[in-house]
C-alpha positions as CSV (number, residue, x, y, z in Angstrom):
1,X,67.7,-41.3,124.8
2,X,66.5,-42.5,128.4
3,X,70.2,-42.9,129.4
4,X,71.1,-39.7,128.2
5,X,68.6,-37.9,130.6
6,X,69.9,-40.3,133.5
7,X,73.1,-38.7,132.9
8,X,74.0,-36.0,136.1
9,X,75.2,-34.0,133.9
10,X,72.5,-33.5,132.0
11,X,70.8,-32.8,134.8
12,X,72.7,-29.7,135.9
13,X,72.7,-28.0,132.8
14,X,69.0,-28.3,132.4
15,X,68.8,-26.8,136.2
16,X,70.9,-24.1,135.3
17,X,68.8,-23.3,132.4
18,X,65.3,-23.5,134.3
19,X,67.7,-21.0,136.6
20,X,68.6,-18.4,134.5
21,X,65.2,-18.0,132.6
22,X,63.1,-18.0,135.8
23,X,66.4,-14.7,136.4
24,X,65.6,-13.3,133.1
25,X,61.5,-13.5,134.1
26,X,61.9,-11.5,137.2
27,X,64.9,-9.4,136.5
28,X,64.5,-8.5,132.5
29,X,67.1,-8.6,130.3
30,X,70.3,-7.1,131.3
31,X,71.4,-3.8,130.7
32,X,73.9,-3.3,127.8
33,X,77.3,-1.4,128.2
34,X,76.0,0.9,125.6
35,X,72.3,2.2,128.1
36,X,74.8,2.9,130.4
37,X,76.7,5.5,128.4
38,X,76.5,9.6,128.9
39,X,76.8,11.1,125.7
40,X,77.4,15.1,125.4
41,X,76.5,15.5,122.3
42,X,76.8,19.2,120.5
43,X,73.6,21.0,121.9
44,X,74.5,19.8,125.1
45,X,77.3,21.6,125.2
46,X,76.3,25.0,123.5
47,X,73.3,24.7,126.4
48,X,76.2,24.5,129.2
49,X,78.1,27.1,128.3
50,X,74.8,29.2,127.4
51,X,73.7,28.2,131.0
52,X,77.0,29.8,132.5
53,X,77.2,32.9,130.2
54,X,73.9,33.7,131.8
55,X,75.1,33.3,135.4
56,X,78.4,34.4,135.1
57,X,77.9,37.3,132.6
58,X,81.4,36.1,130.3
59,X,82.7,33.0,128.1
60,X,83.7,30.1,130.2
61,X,87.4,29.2,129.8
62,X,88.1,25.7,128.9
63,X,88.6,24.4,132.4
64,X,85.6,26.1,133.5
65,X,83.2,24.2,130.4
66,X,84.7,21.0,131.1
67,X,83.9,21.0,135.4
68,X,80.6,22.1,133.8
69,X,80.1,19.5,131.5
70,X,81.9,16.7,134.3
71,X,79.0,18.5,136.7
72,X,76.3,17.6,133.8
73,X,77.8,14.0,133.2
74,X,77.3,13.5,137.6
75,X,73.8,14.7,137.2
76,X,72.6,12.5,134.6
77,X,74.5,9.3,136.0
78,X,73.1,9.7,139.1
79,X,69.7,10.7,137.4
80,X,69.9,7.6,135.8
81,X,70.4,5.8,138.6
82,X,68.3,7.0,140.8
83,X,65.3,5.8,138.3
84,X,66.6,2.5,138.1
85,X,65.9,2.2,141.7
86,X,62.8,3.4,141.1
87,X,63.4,6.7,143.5
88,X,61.1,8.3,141.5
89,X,58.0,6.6,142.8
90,X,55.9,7.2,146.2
91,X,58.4,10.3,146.6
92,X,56.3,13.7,147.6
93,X,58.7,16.2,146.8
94,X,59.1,14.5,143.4
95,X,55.3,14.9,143.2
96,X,55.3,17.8,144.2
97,X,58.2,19.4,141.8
98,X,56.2,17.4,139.2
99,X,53.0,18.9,139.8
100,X,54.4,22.4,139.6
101,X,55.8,21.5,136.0
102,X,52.6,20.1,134.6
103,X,50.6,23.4,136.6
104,X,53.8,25.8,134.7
105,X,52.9,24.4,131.1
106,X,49.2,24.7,131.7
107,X,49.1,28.3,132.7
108,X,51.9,28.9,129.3
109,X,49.5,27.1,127.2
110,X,46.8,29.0,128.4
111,X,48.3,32.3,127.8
112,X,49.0,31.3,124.1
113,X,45.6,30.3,123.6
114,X,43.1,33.2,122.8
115,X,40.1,33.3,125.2
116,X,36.7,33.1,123.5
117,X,33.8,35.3,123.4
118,X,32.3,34.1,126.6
119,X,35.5,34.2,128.6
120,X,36.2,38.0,127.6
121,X,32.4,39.1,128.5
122,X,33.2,36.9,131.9
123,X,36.4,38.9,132.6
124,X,34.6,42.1,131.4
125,X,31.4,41.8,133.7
126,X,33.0,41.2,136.9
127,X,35.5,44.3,136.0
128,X,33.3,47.1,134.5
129,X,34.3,49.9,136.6
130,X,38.1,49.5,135.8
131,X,37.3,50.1,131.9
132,X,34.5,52.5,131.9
133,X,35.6,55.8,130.5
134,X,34.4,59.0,132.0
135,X,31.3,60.6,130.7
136,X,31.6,63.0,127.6
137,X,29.0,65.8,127.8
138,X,28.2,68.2,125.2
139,X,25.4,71.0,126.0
140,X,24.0,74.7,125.7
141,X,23.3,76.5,129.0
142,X,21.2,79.8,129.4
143,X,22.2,82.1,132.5
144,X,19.6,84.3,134.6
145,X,21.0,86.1,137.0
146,X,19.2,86.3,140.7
147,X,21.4,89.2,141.4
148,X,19.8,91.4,138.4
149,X,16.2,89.6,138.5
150,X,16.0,89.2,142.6
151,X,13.4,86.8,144.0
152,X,11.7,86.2,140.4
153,X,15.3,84.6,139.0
154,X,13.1,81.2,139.7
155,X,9.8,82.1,138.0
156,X,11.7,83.4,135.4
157,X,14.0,80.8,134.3
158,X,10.7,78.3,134.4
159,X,8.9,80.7,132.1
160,X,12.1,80.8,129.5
161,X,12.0,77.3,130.4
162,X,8.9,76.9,128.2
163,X,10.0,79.5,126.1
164,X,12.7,77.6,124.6
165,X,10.5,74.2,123.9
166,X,8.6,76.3,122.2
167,X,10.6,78.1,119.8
168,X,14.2,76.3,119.8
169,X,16.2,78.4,119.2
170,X,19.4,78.5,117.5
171,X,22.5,77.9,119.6
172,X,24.2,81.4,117.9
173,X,21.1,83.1,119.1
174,X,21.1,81.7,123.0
175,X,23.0,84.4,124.5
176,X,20.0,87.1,123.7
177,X,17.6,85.2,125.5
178,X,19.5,85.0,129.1
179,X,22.2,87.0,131.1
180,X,25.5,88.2,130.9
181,X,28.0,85.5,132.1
182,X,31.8,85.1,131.6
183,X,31.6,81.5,130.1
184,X,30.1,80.3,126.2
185,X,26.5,78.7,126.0
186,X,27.5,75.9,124.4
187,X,30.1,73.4,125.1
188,X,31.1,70.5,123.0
189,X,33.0,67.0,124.4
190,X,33.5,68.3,128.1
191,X,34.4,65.6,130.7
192,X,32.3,65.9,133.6
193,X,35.7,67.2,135.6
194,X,35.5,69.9,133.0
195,X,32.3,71.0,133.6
196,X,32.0,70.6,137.8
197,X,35.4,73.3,136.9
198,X,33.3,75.6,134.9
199,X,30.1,75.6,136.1
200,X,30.5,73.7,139.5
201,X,29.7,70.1,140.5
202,X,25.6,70.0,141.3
203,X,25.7,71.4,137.8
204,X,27.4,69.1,136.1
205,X,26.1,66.0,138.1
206,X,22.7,67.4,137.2
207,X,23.7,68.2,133.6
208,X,25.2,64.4,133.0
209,X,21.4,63.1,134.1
210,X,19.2,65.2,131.8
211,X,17.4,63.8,128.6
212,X,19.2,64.3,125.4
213,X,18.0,66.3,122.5
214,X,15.8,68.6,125.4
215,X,15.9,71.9,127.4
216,X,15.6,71.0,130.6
217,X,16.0,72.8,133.9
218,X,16.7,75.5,136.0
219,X,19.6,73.8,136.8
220,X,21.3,74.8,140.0
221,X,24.7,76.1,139.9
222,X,26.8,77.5,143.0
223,X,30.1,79.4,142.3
224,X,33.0,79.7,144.7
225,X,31.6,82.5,146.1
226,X,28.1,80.3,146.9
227,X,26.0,82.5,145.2
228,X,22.7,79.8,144.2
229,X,22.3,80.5,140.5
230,X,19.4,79.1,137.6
231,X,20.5,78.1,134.7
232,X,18.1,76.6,131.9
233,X,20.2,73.5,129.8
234,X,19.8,71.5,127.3
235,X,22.1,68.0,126.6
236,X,22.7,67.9,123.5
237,X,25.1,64.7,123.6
238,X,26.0,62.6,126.5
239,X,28.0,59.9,126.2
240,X,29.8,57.4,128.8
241,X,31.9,54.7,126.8
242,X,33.6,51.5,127.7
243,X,36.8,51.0,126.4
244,X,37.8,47.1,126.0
245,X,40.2,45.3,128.0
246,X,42.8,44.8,125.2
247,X,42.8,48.6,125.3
């Protein structure tokens, strides 16, 4: 056996052997014919032509599918290749396009996910104003007029004032206890747009503050023609609503 391993021979093949596996160590194993293969199978190709019926608006003639498919087969060879020398790596616009990817299926999978609770009433309370519905007002109003009672129309609408917290009347019966006017005493679901029309704007600013359920007033009202007129009112509803987002 000692005269076997003095052989030269020997020798070499054993070097050759150390050889290779200190090859096979640093290098892997090597690539097979069959890793290096592009293989189109059938979705590939209903994908291509998809891809160019969407460009091009029309069917892709034979020619036309196969450049595509040579153009697909380029790609991914060089794809391929350009991993294997580790391109990929320490490359910023590689980062960069990959970072855009990953930020694209965070925002999709955040849209499919349904916000909680909190994140709604987040959302909500730093956008109130955009939702908030107008006010809905519904009220009885009692006319004087300063033109028929001169300078007591004031004294007189404070003295019905009291008049009407006394006896409430009912709202068929309001029209006996003021003045003539060309509008109804009572109004039911009027936006406050509505009313400023009617009855003018310090009216139906004053009107949207006043207690509920109480006859409050004189209320001021001017006209177009800026006459100053008393009016005693009760809110009898007087609601501002929110709406939801998802609405």
């Amino acid at each position: 056996m000692r005269e076997y391993f003095k052989n030269p021979a020997v020798h070499v093949i054993l070097l050759g052997l150390i050889v290779a596996a200190a090859i096979l160590l640093a290098k892997g194993p090597p690539v097979t014919n069959a890793s290096k293969r592009v293989v189109i199978t059938g979705a590939d190709l209903l994908q291509q032509r998809a891809a160019f019926m969407r460009t091009w608006q029309r069917e892709p003639t034979a020619e036309e599918l196969r450049g595509v498919l040579e153009q697909h087969i380029r790609q991914e060879v060089l794809y391929r290749e350009a991993l294997a020398r580790e391109y990929d790596r320490d490359d910023l616009v590689v980062r960069r396009a990959m970072q855009q990817k990953m930020e694209f299926l965070a925002a999709s999978q955040a849209l499919q996910e349904p916000p909680t609770e909190e994140e709604i009433e987040a959302f909500f309370a730093l956008r109130q104003e955009r939702y908030r519905l107008p006010a809905v007002l519904s009220f009885s109003q009692i006319y004087l007029s300063p033109d028929k009672r001169g300078v007591g129309a004031e004294q007189a609408a404070i003295d019905l004032l009291a008049q009407l917290r006394a006896e409430d009347p009912d709202a068929r019966d309001l029209a006996s206890y003021g003045d003539a006017i060309m509008l109804e005493t009572s109004y039911a679901g009027q936006t406050e747009r509505d009313v400023a029309a009617a009855f003018g704007e310090l009216f139906a600013e004053a009107v949207v503050r006043l207690p509920v359920g109480e006859w409050q007033g004189p209320v001021s009202r001017v006209t177009a023609s800026t006459w100053s007129r008393w009016s005693s009112a009760r809110s009898r509803a007087c609601r501002s609503g929110v709406r939801s987002p998802a609405g």
